[in-house]
DSSP file (Angstrom, degrees, kcal/mol; ACC not computed):
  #  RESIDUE AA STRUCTURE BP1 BP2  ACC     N-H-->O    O-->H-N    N-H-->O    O-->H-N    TCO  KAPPA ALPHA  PHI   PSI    X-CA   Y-CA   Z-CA
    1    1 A X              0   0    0      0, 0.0     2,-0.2     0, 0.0     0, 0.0   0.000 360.0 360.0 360.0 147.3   20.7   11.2   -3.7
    2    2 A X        -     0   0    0      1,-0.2   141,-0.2     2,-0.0   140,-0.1  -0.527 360.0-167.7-101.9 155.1   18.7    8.9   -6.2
    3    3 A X        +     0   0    0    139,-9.7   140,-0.2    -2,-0.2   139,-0.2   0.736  18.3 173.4-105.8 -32.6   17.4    5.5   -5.3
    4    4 A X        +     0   0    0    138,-1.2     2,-0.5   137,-0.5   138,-0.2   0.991   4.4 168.2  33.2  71.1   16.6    4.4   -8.7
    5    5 A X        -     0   0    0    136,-1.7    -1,-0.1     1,-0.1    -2,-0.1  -0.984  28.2-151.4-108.6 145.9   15.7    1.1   -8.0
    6    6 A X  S    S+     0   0    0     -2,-0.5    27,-3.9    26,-0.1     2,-0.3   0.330  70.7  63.9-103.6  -8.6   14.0   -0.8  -10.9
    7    7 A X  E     +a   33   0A   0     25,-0.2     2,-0.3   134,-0.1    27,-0.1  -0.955  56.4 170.1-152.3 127.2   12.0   -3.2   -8.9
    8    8 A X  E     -a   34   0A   0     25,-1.7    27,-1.5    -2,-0.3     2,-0.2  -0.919  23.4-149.2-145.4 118.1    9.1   -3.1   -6.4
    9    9 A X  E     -a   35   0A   0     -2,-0.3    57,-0.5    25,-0.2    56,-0.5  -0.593  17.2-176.1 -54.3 153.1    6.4   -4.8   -4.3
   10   10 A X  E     -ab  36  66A   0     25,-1.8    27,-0.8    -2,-0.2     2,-0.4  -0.743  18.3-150.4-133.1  97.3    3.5   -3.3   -3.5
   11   11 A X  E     -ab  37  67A   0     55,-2.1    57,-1.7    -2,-0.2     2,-0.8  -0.563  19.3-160.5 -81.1 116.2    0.7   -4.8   -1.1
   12   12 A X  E     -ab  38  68A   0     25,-4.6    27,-3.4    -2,-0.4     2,-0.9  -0.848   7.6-170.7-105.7 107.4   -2.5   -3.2   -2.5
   13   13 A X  E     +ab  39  69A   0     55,-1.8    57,-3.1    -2,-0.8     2,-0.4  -0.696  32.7 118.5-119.6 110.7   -5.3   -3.4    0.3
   14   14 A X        -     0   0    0     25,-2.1    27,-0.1    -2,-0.9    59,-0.1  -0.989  48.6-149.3-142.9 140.5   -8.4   -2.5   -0.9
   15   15 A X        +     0   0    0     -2,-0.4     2,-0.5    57,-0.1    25,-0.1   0.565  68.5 104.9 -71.7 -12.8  -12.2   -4.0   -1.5
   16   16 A X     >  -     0   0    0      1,-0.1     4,-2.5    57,-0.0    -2,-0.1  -0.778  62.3-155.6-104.7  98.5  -13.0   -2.3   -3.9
   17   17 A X  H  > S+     0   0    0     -2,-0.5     4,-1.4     1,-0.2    -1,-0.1   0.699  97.6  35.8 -72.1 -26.5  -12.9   -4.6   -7.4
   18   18 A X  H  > S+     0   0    0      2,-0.1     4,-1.1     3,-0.1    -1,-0.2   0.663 110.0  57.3-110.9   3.5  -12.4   -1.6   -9.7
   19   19 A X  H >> S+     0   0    0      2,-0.1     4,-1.6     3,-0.1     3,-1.5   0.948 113.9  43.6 -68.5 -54.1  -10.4    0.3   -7.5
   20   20 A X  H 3X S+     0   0    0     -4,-2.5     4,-2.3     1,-0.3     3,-0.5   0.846 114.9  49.5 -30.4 -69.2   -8.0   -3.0   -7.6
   21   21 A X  H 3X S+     0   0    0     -4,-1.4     4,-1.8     2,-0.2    -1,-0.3   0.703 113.1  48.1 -50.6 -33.0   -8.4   -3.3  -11.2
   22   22 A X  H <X S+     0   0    0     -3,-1.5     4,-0.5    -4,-1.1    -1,-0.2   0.535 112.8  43.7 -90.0  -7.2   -7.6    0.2  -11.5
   23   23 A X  H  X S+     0   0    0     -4,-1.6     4,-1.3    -3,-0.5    -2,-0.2   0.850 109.2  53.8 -77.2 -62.9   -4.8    0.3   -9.6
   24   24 A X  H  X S+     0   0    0     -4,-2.3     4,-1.0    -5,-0.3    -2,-0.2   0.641 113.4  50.2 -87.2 -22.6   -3.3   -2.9  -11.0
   25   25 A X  H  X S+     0   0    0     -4,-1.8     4,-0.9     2,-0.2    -1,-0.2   0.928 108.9  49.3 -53.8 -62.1   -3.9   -0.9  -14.8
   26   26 A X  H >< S+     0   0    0     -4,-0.5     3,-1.4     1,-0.2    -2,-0.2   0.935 114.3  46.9 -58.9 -73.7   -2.1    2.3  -13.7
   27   27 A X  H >< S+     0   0    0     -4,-1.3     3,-1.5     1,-0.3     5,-0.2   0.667 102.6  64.8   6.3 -73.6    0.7   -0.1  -12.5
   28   28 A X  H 3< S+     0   0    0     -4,-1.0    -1,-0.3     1,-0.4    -2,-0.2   0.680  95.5  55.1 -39.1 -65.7    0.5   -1.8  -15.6
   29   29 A X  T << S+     0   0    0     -3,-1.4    -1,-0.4    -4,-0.9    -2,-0.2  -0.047  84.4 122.8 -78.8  20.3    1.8    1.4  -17.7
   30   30 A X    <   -     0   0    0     -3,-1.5     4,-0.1    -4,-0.2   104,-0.0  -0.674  62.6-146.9 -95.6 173.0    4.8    1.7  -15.6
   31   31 A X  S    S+     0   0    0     -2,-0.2     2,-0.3     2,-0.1    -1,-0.1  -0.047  83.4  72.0-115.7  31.5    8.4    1.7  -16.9
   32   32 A X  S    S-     0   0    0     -5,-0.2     2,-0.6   -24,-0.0   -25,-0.2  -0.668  96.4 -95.4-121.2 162.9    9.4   -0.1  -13.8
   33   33 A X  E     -a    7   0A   0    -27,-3.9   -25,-1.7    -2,-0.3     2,-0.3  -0.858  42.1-170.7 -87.7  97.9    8.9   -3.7  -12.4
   34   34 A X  E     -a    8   0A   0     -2,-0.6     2,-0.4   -27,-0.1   -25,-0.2  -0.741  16.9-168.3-102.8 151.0    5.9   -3.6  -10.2
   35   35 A X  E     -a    9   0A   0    -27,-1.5   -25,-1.8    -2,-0.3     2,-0.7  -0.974  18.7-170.0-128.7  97.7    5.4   -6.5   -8.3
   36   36 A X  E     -a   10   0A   0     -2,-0.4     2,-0.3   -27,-0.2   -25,-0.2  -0.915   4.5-163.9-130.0 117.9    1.5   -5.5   -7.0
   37   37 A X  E     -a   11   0A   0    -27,-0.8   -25,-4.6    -2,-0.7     2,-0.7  -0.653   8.4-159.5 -89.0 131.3    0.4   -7.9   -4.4
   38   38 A X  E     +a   12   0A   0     -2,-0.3     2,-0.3   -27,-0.2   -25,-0.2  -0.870  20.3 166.4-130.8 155.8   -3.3   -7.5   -4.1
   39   39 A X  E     -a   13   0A   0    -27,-3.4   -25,-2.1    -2,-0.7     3,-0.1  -0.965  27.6-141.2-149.1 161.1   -5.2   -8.6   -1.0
   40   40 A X  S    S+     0   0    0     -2,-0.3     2,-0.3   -27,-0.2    34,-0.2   0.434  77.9  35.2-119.6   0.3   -9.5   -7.4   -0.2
   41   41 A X  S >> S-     0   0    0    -27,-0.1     4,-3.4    32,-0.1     3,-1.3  -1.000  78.7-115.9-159.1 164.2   -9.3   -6.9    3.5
   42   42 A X  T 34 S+     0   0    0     34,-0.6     4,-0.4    32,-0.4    35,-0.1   0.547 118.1  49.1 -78.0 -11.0   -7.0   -5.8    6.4
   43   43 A X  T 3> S+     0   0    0      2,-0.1     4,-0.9    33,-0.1    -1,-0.3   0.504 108.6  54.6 -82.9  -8.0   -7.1   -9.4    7.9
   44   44 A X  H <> S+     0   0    0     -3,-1.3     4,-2.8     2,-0.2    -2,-0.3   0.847 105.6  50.6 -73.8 -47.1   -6.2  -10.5    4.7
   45   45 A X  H  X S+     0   0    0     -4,-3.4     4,-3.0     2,-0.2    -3,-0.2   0.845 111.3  49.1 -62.8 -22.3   -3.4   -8.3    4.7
   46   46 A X  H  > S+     0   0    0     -4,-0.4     4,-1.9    -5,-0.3    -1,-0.2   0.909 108.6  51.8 -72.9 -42.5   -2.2   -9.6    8.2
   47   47 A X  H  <>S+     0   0    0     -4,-0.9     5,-3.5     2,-0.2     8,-0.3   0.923 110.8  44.8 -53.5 -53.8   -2.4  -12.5    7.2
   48   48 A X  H ><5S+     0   0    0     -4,-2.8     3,-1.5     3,-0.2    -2,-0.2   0.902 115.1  51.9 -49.2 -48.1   -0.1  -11.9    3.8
   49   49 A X  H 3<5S+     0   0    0     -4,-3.0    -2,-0.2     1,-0.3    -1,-0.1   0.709 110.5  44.1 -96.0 -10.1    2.4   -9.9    5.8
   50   50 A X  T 3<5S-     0   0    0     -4,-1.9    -1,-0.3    -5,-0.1    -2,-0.1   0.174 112.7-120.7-104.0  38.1    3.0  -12.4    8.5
   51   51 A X  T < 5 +     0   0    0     -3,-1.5     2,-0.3     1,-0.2    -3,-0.2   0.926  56.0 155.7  38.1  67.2    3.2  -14.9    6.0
   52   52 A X    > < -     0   0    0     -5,-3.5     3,-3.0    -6,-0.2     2,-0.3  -0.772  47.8 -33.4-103.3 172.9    0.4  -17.1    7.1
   53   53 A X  T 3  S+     0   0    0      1,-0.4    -5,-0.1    -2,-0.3    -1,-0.0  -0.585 127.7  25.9 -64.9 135.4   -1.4  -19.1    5.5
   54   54 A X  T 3  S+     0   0    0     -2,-0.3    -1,-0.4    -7,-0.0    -6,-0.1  -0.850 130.0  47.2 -75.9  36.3   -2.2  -18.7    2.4
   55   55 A X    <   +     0   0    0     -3,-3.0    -2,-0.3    -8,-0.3    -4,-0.1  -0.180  62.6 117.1-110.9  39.4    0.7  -16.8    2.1
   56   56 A X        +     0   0    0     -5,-0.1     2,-0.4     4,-0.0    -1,-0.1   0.484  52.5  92.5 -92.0   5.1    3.0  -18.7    3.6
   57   57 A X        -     0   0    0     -5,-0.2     4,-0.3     1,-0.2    -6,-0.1  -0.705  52.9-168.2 -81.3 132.9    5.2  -19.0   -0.1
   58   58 A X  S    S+     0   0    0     -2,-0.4     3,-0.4     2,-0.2    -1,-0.2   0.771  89.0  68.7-114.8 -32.9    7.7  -15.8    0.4
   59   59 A X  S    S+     0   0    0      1,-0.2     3,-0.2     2,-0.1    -1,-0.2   0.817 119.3  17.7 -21.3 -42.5    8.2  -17.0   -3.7
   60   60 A X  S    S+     0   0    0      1,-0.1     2,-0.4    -5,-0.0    -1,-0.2   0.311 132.2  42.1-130.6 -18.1    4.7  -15.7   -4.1
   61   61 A X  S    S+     0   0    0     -3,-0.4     2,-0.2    -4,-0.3    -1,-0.1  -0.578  74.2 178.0-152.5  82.1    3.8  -13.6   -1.2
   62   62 A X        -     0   0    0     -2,-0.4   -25,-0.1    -3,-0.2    -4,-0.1  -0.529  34.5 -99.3 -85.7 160.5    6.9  -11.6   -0.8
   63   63 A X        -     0   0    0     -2,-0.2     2,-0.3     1,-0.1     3,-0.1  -0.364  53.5-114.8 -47.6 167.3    7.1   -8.6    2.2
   64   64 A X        -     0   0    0      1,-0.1    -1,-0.1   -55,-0.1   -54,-0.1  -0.859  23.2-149.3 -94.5 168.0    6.6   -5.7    0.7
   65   65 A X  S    S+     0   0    0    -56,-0.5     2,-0.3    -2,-0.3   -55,-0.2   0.936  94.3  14.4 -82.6 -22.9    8.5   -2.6    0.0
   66   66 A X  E     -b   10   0A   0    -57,-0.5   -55,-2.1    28,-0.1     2,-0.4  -0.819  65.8-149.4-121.8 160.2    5.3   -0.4    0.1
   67   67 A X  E     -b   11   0A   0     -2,-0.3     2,-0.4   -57,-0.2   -55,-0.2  -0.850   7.6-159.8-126.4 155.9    1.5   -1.0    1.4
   68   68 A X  E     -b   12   0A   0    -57,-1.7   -55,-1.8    -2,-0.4     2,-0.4  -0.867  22.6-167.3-112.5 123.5   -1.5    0.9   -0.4
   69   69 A X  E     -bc  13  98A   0     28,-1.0    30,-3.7    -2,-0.4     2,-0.2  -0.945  21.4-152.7-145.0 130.1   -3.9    0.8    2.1
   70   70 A X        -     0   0    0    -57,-3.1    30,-0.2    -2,-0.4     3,-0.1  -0.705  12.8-148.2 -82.6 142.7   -8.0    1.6    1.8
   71   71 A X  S    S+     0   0    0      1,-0.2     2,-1.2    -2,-0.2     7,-0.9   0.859  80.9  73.6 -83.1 -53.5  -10.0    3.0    5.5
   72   72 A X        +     0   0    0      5,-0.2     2,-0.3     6,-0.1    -1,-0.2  -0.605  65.1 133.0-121.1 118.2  -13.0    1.5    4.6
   73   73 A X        -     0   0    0     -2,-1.2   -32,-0.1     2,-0.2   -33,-0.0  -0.995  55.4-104.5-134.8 135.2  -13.3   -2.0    4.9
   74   74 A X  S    S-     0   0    0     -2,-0.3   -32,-0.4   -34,-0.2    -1,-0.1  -0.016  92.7  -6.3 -44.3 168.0  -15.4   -4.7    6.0
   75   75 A X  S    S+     0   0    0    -34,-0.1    -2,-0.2   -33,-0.1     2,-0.1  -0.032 136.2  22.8  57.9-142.5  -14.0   -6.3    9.1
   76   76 A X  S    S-     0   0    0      4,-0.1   -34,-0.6     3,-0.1   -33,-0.1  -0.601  95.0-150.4 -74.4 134.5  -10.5   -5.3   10.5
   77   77 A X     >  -     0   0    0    -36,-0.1     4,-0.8    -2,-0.1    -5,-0.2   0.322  32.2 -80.2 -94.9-148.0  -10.7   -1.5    8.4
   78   78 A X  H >> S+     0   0    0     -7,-0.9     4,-3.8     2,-0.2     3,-0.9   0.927 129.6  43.3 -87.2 -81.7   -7.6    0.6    7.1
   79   79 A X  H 3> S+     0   0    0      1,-0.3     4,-2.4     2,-0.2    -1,-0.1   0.816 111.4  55.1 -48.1 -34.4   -6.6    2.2   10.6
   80   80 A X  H 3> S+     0   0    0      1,-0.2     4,-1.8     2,-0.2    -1,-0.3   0.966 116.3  38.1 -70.4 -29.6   -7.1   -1.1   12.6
   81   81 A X  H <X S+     0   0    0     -3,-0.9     4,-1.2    -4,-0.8     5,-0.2   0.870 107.0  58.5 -79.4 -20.3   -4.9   -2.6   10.4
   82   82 A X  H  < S+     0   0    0     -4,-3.8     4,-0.4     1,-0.2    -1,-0.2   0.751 114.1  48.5 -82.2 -25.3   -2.5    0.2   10.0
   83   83 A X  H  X S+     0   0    0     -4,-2.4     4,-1.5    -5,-0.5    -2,-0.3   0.876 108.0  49.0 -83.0 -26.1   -2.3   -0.3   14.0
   84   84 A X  H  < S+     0   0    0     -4,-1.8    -2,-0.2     2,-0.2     4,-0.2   0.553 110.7  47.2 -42.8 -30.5   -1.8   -3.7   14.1
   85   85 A X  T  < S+     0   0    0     -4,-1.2     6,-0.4    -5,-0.2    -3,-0.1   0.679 115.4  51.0 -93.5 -14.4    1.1   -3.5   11.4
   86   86 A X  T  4 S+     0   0    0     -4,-0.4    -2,-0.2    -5,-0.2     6,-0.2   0.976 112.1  49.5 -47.7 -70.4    2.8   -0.2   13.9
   87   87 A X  S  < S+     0   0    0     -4,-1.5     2,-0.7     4,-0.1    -2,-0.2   0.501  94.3  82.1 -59.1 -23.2    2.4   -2.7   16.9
   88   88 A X    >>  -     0   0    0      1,-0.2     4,-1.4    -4,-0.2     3,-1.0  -0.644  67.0-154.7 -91.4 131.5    4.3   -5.9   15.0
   89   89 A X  T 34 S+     0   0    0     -2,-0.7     4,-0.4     1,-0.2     3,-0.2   0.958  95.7  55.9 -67.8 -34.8    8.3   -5.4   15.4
   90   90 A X  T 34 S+     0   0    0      1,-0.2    -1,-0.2     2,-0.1    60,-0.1   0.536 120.0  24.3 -92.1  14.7    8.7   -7.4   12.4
   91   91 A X  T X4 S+     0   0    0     -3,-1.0     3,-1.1    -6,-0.4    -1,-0.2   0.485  84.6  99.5-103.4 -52.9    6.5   -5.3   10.3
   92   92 A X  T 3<  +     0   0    0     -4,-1.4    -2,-0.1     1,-0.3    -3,-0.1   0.434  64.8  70.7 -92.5 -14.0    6.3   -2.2   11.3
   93   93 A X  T 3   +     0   0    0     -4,-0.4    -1,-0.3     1,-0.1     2,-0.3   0.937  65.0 127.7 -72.4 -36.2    8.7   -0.2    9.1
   94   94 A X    <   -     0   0    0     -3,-1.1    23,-0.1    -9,-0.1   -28,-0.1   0.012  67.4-127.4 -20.1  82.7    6.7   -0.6    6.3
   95   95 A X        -     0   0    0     -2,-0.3     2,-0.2   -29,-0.1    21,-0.1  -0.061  34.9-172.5 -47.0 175.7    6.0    2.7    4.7
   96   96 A X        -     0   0    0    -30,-0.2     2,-0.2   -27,-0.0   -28,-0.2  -0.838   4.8-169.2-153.7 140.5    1.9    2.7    4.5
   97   97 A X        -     0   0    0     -2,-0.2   -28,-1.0    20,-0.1    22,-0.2  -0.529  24.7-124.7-173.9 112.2    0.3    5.3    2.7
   98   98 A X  B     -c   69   0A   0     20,-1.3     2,-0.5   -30,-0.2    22,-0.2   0.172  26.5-173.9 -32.0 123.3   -3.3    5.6    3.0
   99   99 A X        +     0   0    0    -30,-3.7     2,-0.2    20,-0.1    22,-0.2  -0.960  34.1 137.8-137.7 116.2   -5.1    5.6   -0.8
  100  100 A X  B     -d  121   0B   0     20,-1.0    22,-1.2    -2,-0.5   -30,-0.0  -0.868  69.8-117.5 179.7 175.9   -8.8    6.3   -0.2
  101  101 A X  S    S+     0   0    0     -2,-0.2     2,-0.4    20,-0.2    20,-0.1   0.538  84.3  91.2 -96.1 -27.0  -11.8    7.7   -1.0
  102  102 A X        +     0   0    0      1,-0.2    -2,-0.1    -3,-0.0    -1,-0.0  -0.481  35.5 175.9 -93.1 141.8  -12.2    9.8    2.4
  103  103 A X        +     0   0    0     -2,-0.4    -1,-0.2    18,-0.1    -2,-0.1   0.227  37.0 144.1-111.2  24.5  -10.8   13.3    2.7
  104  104 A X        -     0   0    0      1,-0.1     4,-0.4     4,-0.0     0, 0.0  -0.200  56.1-134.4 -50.6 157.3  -12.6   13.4    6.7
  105  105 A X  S  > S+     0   0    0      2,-0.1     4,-1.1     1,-0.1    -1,-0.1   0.364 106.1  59.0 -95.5   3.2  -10.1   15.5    8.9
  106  106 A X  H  > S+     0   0    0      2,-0.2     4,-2.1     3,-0.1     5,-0.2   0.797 102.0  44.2 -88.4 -48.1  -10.7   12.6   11.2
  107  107 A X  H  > S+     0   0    0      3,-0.2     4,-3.1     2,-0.2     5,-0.2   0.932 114.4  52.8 -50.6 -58.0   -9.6    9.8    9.1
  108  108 A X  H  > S+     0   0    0     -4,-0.4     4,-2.1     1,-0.3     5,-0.4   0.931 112.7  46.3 -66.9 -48.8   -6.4   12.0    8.1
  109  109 A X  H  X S+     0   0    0     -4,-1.1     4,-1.9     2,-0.2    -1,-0.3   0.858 110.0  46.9  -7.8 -80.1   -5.6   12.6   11.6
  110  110 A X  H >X S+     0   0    0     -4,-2.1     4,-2.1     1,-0.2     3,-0.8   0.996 112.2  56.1 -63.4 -64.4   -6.0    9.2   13.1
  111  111 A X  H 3<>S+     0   0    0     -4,-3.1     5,-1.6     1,-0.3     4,-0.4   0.680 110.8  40.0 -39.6 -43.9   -3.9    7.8   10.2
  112  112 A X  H 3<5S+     0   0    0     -4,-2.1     3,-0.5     3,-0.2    -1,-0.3   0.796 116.0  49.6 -78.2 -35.7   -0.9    9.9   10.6
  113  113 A X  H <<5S+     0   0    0     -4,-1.9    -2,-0.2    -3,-0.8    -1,-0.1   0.863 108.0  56.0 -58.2 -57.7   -1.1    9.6   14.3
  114  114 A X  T  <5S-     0   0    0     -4,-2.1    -1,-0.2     1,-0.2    -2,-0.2   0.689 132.4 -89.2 -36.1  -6.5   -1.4    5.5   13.8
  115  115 A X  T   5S+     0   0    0     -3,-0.5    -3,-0.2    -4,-0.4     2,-0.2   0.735  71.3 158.8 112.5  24.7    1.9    5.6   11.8
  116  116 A X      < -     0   0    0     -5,-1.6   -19,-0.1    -6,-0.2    -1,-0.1  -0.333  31.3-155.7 -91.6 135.4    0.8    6.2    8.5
  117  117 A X  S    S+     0   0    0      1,-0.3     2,-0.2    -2,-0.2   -20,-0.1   0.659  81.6   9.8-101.0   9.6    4.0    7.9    6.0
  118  118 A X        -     0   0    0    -22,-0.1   -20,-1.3    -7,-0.1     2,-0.4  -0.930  55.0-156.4-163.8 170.6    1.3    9.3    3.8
  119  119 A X        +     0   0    0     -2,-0.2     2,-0.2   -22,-0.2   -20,-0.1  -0.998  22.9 174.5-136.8 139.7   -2.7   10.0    3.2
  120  120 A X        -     0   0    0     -2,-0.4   -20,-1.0   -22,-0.2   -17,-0.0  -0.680  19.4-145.8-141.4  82.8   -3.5   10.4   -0.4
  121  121 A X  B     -d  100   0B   0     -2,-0.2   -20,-0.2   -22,-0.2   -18,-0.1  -0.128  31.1-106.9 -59.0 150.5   -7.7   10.8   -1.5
  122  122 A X        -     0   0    0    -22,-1.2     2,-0.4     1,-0.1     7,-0.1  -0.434  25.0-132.4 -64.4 144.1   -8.7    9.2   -4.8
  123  123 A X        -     0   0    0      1,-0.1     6,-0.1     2,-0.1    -1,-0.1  -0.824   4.2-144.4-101.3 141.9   -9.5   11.0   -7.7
  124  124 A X  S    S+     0   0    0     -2,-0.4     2,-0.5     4,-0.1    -1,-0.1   0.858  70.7  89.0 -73.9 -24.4  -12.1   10.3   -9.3
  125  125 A X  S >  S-     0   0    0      1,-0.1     3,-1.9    -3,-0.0     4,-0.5  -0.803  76.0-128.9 -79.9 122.7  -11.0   10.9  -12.7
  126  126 A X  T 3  S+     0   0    0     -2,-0.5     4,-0.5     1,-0.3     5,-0.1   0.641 107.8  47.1  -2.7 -51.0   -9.3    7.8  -14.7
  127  127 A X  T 3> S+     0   0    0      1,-0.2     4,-3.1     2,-0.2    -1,-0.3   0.858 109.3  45.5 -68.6 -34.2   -6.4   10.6  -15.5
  128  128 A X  H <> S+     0   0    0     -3,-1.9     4,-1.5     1,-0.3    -2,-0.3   0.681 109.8  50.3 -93.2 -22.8   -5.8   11.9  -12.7
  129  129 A X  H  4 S+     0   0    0     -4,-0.5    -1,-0.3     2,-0.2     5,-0.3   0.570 120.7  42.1 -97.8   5.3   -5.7    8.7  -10.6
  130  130 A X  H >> S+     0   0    0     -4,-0.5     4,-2.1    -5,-0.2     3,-1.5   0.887 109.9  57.8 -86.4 -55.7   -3.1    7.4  -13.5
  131  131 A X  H 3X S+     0   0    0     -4,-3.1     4,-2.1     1,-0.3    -2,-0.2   0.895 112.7  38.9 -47.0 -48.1   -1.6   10.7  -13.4
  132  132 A X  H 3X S+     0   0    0     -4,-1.5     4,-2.3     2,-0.2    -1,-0.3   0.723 109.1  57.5 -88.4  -3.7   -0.8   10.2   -9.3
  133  133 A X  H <> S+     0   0    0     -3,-1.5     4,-3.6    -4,-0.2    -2,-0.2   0.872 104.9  51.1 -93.4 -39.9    0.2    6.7   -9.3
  134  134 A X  H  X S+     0   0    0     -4,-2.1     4,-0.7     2,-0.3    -2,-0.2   0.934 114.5  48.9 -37.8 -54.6    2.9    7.7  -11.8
  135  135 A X  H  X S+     0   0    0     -4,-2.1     4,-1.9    -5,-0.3     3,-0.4   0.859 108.7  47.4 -63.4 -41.6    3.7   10.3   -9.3
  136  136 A X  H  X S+     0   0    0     -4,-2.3     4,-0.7     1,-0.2    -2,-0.3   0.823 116.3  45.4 -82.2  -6.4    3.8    8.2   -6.4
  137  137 A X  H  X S+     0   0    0     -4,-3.6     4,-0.6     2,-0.2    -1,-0.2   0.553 105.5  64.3 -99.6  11.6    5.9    5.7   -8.2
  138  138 A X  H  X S+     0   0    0     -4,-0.7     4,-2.3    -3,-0.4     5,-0.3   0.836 116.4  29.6  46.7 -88.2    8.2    8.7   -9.5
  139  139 A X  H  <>S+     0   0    0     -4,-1.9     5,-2.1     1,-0.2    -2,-0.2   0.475 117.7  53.4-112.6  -3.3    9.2    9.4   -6.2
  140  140 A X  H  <5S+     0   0    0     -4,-0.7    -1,-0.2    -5,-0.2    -3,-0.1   0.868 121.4  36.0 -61.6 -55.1    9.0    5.8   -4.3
  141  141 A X  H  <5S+     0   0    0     -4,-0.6  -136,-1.7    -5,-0.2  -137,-0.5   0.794 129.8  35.8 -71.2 -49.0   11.2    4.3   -7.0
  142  142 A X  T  <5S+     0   0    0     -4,-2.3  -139,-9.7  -139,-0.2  -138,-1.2   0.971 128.6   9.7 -57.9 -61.8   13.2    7.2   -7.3
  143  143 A X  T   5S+     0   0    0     -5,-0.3    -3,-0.2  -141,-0.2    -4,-0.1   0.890  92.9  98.9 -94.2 -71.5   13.8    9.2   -4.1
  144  144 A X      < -     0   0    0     -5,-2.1     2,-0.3     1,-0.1  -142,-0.0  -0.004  57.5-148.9 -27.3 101.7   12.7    7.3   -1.3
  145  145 A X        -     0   0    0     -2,-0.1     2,-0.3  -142,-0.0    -1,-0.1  -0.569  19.9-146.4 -47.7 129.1   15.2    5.4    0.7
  146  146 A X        -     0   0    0     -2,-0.3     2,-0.4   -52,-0.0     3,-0.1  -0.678  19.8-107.9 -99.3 163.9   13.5    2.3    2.1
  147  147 A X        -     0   0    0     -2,-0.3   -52,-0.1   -82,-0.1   -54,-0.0  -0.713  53.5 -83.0 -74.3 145.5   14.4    0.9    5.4
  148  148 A X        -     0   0    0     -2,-0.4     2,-0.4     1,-0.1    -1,-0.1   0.178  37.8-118.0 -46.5-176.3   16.4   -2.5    5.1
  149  149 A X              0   0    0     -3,-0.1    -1,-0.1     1,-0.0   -84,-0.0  -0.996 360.0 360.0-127.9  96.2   14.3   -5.6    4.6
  150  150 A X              0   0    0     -2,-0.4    -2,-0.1   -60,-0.1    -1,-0.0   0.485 360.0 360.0-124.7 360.0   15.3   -7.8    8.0
């Protein structure tokens, strides 16, 4: 079974100003509606996903269907945050899937224990990371079933 849905959120949390930008390109080139929420730290994202303020506009800072999430970040990092969003009931279904630079077998670990529904390192080449975001939105947009939206 297909999901085909045409239409997506995506909460991109990363620090990284050309990872963002280079995210938010590859996006760009899709033939889908990406809706790519972008936020620079893991209290920023807590902040977005329990609609605080300044996110309290669900016009403008809607849940999202997917999180993107970077380990290393000032302040609250990838894995605290990816436990903190585990731990919230109203939250916590949100697939997550780890986009970042570390391939440690420690990182990959902890993320999948903490609840994480993928770990995916960056590539370093321009192609390649267009070439996988195509793929992960391929098979988000496509395949995946999400859990309802409650």
């Amino acid at each position: 079974m297909t999901n085909n849905r045409n239409s997506i959120t995506i909460l991109l949390v990363e620090d990284n100003i050309a990872d963002q930008k280079l995210t938010e390109r590859a996006f760009k080139k899709s033939k889908k509606t990406i809706d790519l929420k972008i936020v620079d730290s893991g209290n920023e994202a807590i902040n977005y996903l329990h609609q605080l303020p300044p996110y309290d506009n669900k016009q403008l800072s809607p849940i999202p269907d997917i999180i993107l999430m970077d380990i290393n970040m000032p302040g609250l990092d990838g894995k605290q945050t990816l436990r903190r969003i585990r731990n919230s009931q109203a939250i916590k279904y949100i697939p997550i899937i780890m986009l970042t630079t570390s391939n440690e077998e420690r990182d990959i670990l902890d993320s999948y224990k903490l609840g994480a529904n993928a770990y995916i390192t960056k590539p370093h080449n321009i192609d390649e990371f267009q070439n996988l975001i195509g793929k992960l939105e391929d098979f988000w947009l496509n395949y995946n079933q999400f859990p309802p939206k409650y």
